[in-house]
C-alpha positions as CSV (number, residue, x, y, z in Angstrom):
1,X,162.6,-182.9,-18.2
2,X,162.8,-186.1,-15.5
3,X,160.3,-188.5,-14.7
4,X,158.6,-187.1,-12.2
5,X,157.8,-183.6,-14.1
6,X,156.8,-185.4,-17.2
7,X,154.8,-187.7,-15.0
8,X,153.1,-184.3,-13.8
9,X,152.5,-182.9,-17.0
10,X,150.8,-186.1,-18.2
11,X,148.4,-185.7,-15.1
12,X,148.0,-181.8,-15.8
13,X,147.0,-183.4,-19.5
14,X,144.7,-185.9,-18.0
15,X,142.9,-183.0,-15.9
16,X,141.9,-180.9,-18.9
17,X,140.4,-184.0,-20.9
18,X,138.9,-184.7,-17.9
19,X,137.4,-181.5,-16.5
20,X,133.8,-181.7,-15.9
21,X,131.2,-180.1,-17.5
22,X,128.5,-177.7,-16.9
23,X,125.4,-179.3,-16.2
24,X,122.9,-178.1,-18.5
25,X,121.7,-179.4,-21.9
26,X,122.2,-177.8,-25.8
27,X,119.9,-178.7,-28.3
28,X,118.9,-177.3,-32.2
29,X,115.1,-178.0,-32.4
30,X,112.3,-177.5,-35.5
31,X,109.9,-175.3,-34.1
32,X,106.6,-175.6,-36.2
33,X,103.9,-172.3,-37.0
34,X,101.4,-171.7,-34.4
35,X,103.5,-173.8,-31.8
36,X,105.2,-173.9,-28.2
37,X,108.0,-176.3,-26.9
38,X,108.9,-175.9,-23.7
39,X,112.5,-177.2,-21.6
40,X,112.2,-178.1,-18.0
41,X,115.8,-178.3,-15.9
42,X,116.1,-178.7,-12.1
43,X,118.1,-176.1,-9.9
44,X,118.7,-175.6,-6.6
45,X,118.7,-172.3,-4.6
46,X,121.2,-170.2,-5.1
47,X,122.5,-172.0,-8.1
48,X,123.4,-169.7,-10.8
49,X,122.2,-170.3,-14.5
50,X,122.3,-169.0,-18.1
51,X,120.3,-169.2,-21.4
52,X,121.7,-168.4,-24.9
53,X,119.2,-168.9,-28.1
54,X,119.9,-168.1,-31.3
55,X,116.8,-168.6,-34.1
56,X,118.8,-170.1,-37.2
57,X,116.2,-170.9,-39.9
58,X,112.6,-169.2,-40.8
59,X,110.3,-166.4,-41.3
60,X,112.1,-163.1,-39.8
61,X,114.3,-165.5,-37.7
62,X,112.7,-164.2,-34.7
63,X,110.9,-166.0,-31.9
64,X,109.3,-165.5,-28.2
65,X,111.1,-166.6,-24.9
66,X,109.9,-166.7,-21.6
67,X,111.3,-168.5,-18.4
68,X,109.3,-169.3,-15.4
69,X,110.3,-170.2,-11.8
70,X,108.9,-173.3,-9.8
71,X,106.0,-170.8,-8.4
72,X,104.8,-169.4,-11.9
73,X,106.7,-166.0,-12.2
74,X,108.0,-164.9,-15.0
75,X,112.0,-164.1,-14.4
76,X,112.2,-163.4,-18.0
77,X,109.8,-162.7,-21.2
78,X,111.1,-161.2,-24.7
79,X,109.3,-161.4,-27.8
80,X,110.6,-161.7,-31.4
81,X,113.8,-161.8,-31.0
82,X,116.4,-163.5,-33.4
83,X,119.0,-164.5,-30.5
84,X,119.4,-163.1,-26.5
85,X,121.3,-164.5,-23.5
86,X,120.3,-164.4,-19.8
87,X,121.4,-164.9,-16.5
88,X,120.1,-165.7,-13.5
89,X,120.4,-167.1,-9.7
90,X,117.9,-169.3,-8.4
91,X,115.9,-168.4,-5.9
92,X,113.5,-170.9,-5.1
93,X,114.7,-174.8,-5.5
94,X,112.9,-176.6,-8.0
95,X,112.1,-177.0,-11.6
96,X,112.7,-174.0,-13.8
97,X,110.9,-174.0,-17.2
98,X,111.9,-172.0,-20.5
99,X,109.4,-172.2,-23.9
100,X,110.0,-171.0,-27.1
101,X,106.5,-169.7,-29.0
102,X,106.2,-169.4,-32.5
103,X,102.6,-168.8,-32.1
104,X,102.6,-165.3,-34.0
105,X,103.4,-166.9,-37.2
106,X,100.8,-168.6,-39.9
107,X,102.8,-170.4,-42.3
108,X,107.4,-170.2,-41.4
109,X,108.7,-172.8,-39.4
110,X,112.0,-172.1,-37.3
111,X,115.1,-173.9,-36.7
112,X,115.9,-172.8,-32.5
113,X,119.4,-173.5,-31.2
114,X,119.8,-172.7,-27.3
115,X,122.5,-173.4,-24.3
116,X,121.2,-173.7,-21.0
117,X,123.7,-174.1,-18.0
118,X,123.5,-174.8,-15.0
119,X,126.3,-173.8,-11.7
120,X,130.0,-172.5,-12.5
121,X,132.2,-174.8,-13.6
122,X,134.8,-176.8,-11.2
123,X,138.2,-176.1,-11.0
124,X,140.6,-178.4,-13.0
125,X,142.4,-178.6,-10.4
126,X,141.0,-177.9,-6.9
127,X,144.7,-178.4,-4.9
128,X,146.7,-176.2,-7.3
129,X,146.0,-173.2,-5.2
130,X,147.0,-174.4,-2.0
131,X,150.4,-175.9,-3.1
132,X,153.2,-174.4,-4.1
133,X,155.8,-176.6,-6.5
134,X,158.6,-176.2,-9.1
135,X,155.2,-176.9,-11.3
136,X,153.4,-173.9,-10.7
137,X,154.2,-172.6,-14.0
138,X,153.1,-175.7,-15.9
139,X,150.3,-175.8,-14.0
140,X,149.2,-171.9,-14.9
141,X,150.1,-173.1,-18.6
142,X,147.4,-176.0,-18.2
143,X,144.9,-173.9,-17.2
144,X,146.1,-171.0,-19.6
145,X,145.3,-173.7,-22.5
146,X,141.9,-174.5,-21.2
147,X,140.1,-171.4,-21.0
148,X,141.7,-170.9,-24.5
149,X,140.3,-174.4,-25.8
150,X,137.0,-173.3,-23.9
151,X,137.2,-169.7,-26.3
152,X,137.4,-171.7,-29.4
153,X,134.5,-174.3,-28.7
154,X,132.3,-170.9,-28.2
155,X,133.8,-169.9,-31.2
156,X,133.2,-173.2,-33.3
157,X,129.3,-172.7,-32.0
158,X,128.8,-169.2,-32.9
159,X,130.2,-169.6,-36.3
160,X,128.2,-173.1,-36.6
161,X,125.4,-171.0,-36.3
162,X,126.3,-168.5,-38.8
163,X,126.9,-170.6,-41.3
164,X,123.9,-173.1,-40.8
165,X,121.8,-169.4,-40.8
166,X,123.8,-168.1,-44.2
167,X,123.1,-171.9,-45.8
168,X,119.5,-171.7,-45.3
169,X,119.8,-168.0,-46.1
170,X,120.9,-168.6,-49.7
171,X,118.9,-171.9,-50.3
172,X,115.5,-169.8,-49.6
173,X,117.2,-167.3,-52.1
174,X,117.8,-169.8,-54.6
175,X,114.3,-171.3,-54.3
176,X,113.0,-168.0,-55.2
177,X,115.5,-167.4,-57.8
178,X,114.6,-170.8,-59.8
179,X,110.8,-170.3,-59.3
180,X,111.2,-166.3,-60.7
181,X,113.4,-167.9,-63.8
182,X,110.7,-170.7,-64.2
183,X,107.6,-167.8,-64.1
184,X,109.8,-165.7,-66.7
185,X,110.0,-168.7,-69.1
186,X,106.4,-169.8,-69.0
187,X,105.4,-165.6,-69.7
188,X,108.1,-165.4,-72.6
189,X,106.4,-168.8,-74.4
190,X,102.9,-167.6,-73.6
191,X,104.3,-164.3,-74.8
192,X,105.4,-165.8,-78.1
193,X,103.1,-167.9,-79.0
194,X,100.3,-164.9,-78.8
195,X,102.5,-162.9,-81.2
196,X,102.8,-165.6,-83.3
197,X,99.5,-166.3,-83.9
198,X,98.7,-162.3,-83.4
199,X,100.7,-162.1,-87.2
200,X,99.4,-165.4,-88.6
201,X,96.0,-163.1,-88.3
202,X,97.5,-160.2,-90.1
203,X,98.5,-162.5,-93.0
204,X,95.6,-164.7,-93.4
205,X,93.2,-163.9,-96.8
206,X,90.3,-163.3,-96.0
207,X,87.8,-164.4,-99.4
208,X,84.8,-163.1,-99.6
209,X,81.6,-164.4,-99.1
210,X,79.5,-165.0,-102.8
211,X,76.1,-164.4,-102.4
212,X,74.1,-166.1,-105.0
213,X,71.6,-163.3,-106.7
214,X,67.7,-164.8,-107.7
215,X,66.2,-163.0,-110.2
């Protein structure tokens, strides 16, 4: 390879560590018993965005949604669901809100992951279409690599999840095993110590009482 493809490649390279981002914002949040948090995010009109939550820890894992436009309509309500996606284009400019209600539950707090984005992401490289080099191959491989690095961060999050919801899975089930083995031992010693004294009765003599008689 010369200079001046290697010099390319390191540029291709340079590209894909550089490629923007979605705007948007990804956050897990605690999300208490009788409670609401709401997000706000800006968009303008036409601008395309997307909302993936997943509930990871408490109760039934299962929460309410609701988004709402910059006039007050609701573009999007479910309720008590454990994880959903949506997708919408804006039609009025402004600030687009999105809450998360845990207001049906008493007593379980929940663990909320979501992924809001905002617009289609940029090309890596916006020129690479309207040029035609001895690179075009290296340049499809470049982009061939990112979509496939941009597979296995979706990936990496989906089975984040999974095991953070597993973990807390099997610590509530160890919580209940240990406080069920605790219960059992207290029951077996009261258990055993009202048999023990229960035949310490049966073997006890019992003397009679002597009455003095007067004549």
């Amino acid at each position: 390879m010369g200079r001046a493809a290697l010099r390319s490649a390191l540029l291709l390279l340079l590209f894909l560590l550089r490629a923007e981002r979605l705007q948007g914002s990804e956050l897990t949040f605690e999300l208490p018993d009788n409670a609401k948090q709401c997000f706000h995010e800006e968009v303008e009109q036409g601008v395309k965005f997307s909302l993936d939550y997943q509930v990871i820890t408490g109760g039934h894992y299962d929460v309410d949604c609701y988004v709402e436009d910059p006039v007050g309509n609701i573009i999007y309500k479910e309720t008590k669901k454990q994880y959903d996606s949506f997708t919408y284009q804006a039609e009025v400019k402004g600030v687009y809100q999105f809450c998360f209600s845990n207001e049906f539950s008493t007593f379980s707090h929940k663990t909320v992951y979501f992924d809001f984005q905002v617009g289609d992401e940029p090309p890596i490289l916006p020129d690479m279409g309207n040029k035609v080099t001895a690179l075009t191959q290296m340049e499809s491989a470049c982009v061939t690599i990112h979509e496939a690095l941009k597979t296995v961060i979706d990936s990496q999050t989906h089975y984040r999840l999974r095991e953070a919801q597993d973990r807390a899975r099997a610590e509530d089930l160890n919580s209940r095993v240990s406080y069920w083995s605790v219960g059992e031992t207290i029951a077996l010693f009261v258990v055993s110590f009202s048999q023990v004294l229960l035949l310490k009765s049966f073997f006890t003599e019992k003397r009679p009482v002597n009455r003095a008689i007067r004549s």
